[in-house]
C-alpha positions in Angstrom: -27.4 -25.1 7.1 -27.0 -26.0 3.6 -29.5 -25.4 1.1 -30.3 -26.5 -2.2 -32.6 -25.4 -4.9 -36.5 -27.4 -4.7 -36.1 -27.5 -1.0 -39.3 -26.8 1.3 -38.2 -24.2 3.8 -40.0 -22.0 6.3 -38.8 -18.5 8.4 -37.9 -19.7 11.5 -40.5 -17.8 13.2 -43.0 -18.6 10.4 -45.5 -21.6 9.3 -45.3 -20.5 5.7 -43.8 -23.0 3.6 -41.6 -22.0 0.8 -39.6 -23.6 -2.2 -35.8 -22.8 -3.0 -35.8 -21.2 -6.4 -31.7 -20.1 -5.8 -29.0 -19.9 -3.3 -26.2 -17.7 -3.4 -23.3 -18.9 -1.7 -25.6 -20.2 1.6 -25.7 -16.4 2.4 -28.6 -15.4 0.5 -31.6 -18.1 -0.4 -34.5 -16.9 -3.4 -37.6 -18.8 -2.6 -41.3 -18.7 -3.6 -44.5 -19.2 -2.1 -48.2 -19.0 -2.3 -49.6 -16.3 0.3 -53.4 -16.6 1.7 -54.9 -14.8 -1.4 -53.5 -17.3 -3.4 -51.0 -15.4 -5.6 -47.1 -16.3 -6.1 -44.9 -14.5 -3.9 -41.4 -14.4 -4.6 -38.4 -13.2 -1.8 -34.6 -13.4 -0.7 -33.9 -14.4 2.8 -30.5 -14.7 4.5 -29.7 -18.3 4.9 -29.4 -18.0 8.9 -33.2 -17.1 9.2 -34.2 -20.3 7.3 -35.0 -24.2 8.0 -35.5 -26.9 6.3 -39.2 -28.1 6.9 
């Protein structure tokens, strides 16, 4: 699956949805996300563990 910087993603086995900050190559995928205490969190995911929500 292709992704593209702005998109709203989630971990497949996750409900958390995240924004595409930078994707290298489709391998790799930077996003960023608000977590329950309210504070930015920022993480690299591999591509394959990703959807599009």
């Amino acid at each position: 699956m292709k992704f593209q910087k702005d998109d709203i993603v989630k971990l497949k086995d996750s409900e958390t949805k995240m924004t595409v900050t930078s994707v290298d190559n489709n391998e790799y995928v930077s996003c960023k996300w608000i977590n329950r205490l309210g504070h930015e969190m920022h993480g690299q995911f591999p591509g394959k563990l990703l959807t599009k929500n």
